[in-house]
Structure formats: C-alpha cells, structure tokens
C-alpha positions as CSV (number, residue, x, y, z in Angstrom):
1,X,118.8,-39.3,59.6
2,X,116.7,-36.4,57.9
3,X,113.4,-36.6,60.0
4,X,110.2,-36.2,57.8
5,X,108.0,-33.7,59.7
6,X,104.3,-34.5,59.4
7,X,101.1,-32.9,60.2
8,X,98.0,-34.7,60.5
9,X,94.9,-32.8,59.9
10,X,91.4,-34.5,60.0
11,X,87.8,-33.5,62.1
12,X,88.0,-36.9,63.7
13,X,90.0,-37.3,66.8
14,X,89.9,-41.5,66.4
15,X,91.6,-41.0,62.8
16,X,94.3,-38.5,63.9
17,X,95.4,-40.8,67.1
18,X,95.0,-44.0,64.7
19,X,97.5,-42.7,62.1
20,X,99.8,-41.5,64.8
21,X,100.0,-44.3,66.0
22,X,100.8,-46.0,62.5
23,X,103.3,-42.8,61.6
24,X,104.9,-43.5,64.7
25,X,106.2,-47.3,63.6
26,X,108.3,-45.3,61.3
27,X,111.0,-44.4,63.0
28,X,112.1,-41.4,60.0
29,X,108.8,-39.7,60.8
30,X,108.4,-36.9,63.3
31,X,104.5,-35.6,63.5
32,X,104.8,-32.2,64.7
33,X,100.9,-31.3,64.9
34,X,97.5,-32.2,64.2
35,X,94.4,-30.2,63.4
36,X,90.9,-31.0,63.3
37,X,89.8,-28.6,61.1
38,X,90.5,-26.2,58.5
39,X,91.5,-23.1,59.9
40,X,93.5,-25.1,62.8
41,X,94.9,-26.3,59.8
42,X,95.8,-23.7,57.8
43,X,97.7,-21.8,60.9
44,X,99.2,-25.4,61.9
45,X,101.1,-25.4,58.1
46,X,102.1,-21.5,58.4
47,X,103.8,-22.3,62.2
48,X,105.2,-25.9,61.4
49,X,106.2,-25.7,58.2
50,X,106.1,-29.2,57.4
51,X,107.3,-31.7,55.0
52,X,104.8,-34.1,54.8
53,X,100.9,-32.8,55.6
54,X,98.3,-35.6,55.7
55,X,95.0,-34.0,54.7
56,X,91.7,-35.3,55.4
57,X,89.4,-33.8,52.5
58,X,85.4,-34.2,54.1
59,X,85.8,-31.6,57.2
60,X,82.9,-28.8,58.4
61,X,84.1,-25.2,58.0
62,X,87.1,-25.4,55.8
63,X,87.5,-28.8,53.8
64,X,90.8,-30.1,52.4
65,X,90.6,-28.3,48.9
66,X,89.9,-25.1,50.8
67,X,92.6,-25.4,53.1
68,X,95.2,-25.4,50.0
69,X,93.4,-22.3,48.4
70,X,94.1,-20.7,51.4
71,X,97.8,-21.5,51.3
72,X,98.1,-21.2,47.7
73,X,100.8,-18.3,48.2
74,X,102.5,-20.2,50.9
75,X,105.3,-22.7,50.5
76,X,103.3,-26.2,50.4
77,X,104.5,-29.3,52.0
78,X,104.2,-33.0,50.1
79,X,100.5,-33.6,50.5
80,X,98.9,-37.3,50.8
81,X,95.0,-36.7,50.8
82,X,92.9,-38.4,53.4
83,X,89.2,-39.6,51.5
84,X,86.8,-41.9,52.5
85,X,84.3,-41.7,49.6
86,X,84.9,-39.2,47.1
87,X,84.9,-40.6,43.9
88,X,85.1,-37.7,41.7
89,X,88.0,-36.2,43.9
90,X,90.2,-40.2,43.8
91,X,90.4,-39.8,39.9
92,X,91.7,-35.9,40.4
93,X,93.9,-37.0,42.2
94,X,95.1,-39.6,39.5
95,X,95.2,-37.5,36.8
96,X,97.2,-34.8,38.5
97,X,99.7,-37.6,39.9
98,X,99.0,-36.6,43.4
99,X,99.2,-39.4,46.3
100,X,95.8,-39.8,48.5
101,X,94.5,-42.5,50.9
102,X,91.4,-44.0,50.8
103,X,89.7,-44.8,54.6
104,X,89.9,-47.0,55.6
105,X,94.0,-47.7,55.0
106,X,96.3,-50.2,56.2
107,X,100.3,-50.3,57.4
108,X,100.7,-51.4,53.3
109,X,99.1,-48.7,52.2
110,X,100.9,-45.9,54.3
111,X,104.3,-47.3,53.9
112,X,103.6,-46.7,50.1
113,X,102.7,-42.9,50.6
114,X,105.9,-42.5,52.8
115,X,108.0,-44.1,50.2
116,X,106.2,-41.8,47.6
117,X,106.5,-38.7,49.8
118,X,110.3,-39.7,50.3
119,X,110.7,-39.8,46.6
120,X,109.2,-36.5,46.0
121,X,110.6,-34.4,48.4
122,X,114.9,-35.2,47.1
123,X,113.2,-34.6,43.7
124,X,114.9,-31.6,42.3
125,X,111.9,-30.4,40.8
126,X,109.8,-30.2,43.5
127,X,108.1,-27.1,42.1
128,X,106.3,-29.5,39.7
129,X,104.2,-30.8,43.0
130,X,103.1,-27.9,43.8
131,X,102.0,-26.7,40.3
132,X,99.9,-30.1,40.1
133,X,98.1,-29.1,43.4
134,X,97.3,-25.9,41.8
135,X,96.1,-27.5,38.6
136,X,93.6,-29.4,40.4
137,X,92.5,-26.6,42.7
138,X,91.4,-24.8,38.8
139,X,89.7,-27.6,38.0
140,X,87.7,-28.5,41.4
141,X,86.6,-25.0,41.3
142,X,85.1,-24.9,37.9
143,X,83.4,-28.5,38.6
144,X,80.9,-28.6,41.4
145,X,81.2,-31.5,43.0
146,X,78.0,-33.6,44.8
147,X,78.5,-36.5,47.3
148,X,77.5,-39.7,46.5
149,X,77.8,-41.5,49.4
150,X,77.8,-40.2,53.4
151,X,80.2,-41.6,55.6
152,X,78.2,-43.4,58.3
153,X,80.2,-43.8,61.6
154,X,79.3,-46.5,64.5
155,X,82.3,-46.6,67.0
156,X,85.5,-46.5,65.4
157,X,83.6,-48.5,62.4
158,X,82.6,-46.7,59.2
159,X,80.7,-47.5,56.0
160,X,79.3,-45.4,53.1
161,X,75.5,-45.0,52.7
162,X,74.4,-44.4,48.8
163,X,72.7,-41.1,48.9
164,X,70.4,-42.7,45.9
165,X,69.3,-44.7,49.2
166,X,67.8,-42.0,51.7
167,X,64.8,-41.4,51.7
168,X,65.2,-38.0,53.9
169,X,67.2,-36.0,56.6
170,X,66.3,-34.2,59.6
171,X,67.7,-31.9,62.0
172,X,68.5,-33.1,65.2
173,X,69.7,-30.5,67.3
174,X,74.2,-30.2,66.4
175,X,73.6,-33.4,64.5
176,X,71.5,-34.6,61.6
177,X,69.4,-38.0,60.8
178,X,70.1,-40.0,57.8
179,X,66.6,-41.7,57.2
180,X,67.4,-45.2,55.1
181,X,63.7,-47.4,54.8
182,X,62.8,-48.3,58.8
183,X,66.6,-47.0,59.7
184,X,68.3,-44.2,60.7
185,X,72.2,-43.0,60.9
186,X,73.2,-40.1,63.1
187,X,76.1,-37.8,61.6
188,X,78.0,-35.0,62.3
189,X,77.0,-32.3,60.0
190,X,74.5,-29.8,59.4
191,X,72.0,-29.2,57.4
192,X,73.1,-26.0,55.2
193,X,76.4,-28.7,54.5
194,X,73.9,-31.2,53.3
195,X,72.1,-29.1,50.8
196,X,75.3,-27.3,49.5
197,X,76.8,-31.2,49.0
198,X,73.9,-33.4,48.1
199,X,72.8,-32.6,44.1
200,X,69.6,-30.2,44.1
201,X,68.3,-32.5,41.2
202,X,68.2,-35.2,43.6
203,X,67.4,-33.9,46.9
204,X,65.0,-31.0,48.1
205,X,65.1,-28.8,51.4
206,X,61.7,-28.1,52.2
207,X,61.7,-26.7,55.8
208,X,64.9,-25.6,58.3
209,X,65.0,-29.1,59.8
210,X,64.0,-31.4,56.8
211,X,65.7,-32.4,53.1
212,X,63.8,-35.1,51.2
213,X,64.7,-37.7,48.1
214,X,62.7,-36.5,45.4
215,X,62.6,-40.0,44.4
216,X,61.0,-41.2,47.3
217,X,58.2,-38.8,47.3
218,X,54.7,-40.3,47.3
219,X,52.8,-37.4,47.3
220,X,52.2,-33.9,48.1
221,X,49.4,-32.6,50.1
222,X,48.2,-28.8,51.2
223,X,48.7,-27.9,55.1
224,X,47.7,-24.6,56.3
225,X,48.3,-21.2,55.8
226,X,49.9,-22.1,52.3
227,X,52.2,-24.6,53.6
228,X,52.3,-28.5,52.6
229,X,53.3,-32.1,54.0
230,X,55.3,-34.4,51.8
231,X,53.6,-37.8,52.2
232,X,57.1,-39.9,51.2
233,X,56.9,-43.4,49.9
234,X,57.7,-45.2,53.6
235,X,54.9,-43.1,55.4
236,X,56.9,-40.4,56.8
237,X,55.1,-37.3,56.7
238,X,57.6,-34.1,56.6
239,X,56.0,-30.3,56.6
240,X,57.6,-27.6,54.9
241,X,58.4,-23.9,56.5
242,X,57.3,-20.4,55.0
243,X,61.0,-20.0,54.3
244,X,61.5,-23.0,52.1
245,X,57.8,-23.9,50.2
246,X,58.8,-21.9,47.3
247,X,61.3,-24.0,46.3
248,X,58.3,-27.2,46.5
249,X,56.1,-24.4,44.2
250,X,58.1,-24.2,41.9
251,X,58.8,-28.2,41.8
252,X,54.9,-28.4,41.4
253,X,54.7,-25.4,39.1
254,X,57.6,-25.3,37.0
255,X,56.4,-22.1,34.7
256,X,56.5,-20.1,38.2
C-alpha cells in the first residue's frame, strides 16, 4: 500500500493534533510533520517532500499564499487549504479547481479531500495542479484582499465576528482586544496585522495601541499638544499618538 505522506501546517497547536488525529483513522495516510507557521513550513516541504500538504491560510509571519510563493520553484505537493473565514479566497479556490477545507470540518468532509487528493496525485497530468496554484498566486497578488470576519477563539471553540461589528481594537501587550458593544474578544495577532488586513475605508489606526470603526465614531474632540480623543458611539474614549494623528487630519481635512 502506497502511503500518502502528509504535512500539516497551521499556527494553532489544537488544529494540528485535531486533524492528526482524524488523518490517523486513515490507515493509507502517513503525516510526516507539522508546522506552525510559515517559514517552519516552508523548510518542513523542502526536507519532507510530501505528497499531500494541509495548509492553514490565516497564520502571522508567513500566511498560506505566501508559503507557496516561496516554493513557487520547488516541486509542490497536492495542497488541501485550511480556512476558516475567507470568503474571497473559498471562491479562488473554486474557480481554480483547487480542494480547501473550511473550519470547522468533519470526518465527511476530510474523507472527500483524501479521496480528491488520491485522484489527483495518479493523474498523469499532475503538472496541471500546480499551474492552477500558480494561476491563483497571479491573481491574489494583483487583488488585495481585506478580512471580513475575525476568527474569535474560546477553548477549542471558534466563531467569526463581522468586522462591520467592532467598534475598536486595542493593544494588549502580545495580544489584541476585539471591542464588540459592552464585549470584548482576545486574539492572537498584532496590531500592524490588523491594519494591513482590515479595509482602511472602514477602519482607522489612530495611535500604536488603538484602531477604530469609522462607523462607530461619535465625535472628535482636540487633546493637547495637537493631539485628539475619538469620543466613539458606546462611550469609549480612545487618544491618538503624534505618530498616527495625521492620518485623523486628513480624515477631518480631506484637501490636506
């Protein structure tokens, strides 16, 4: 029996043991490796060579698409995509015929990516895989892509929060705080991956530890030395930072 080598790649160390764990009920699968981010990932392809690479797309540092740029002159394995929310990137991968997994999956679900990957890799023309993964690499990189939903994480639970929904985020210290009405969600990210992610028609960074829904401004008041607080529409009161009040200027002033 041909073993089907698989590497599992994903930031989160409760996804990579619960699809092990799943991989492991089929007894033609072999997972050689995981990675929990993109550069493990990128060295983990180049020294395992695998067949089949499960790739989680929403990671810090490297994402998924960026881990295939970086392999684009390497031989590629069969890819199944791991997402949990990205809607532009599901119908990508439709149009380009390329297998993905939405989070949260079931036994089902994975069988029918196996059987797919199966399928693919006795396919003579396996060259034609990896000219679709290269097609949609050219096309992700001429469309700039903005989050519409954060993956919220409680336990081993998930859901997706509408961005449309947050009023603001603040720093808080390796982590950040999603602030939804008289809530708040804790996530792992930071806030320069926030403001390159969340559409800058939508969302404003006005200080190093704050980024606020322009729609859920109230109003706008001067602080001192030429600084302001953003009065938002549940009461919080956020300050900007010398280093980020131009970019509220020139909201207020836009001839400037």
């Amino acid at each position: 029996m041909n073993l089907l080598r698989s590497l599992i790649v994903d930031d989160e160390p409760l996804a990579r043991g619960l699809l092990r764990s799943m991989l492991e009920a089929h007894p033609d699968v072999e997972v050689v490796g995981e990675a929990g981010g993109g550069r493990q990932a990128v060295e983990a392809v180049r020294a395992e060579q695998p067949d089949l690479l499960f790739l989680d797309v929403q990671m810090p540092g490297l994402d998924g698409f960026e881990v295939l740029q970086a392999l684009a002159s390497d031989p590629l394995p069969e890819v199944v995509f791991v997402t949990a929310y990205d809607q532009y990137a599901l119908r990508a991968f439709e149009v380009h015929a390329l297998d993905y997994l939405l989070k949260p999956f079931d036994e089902e679900r994975l069988a029918l990516a196996l059987d797919r990957a199966r399928a693919h890799l006795r396919a003579p023309d396996r060259d034609r895989d990896r000219q679709r993964i290269l097609e949609l690499l050219d096309e992700l990189r001429g469309i700039r892509r903005y989050r519409e939903r954060l993956v919220i994480k409680v336990g081993e639970r998930a859901f997706l929060q509408p961005v449309a929904d947050i009023d603001w985020i603040e720093a808080d210290g390796k982590y950040v705080k999603v602030h939804v009405g008289p809530k708040h969600h804790v996530i792992r990210d930071t806030m320069t991956q926030l403001a390159e992610v969340l559409n800058p028609e939508q969302f404003l960074r006005i200080s190093r530890s704050a980024i606020v829904n322009l729609d859920r401004i109230k109003e706008i008041q001067p602080w001192f030395r030429g600084d302001y607080v953003v009065i938002l529409k549940n009461g919080a009161e956020v300050p900007t930072t010398r280093g980020h009040r131009d970019s509220l200027k020139s909201l207020l002033d836009p001839s400037r």
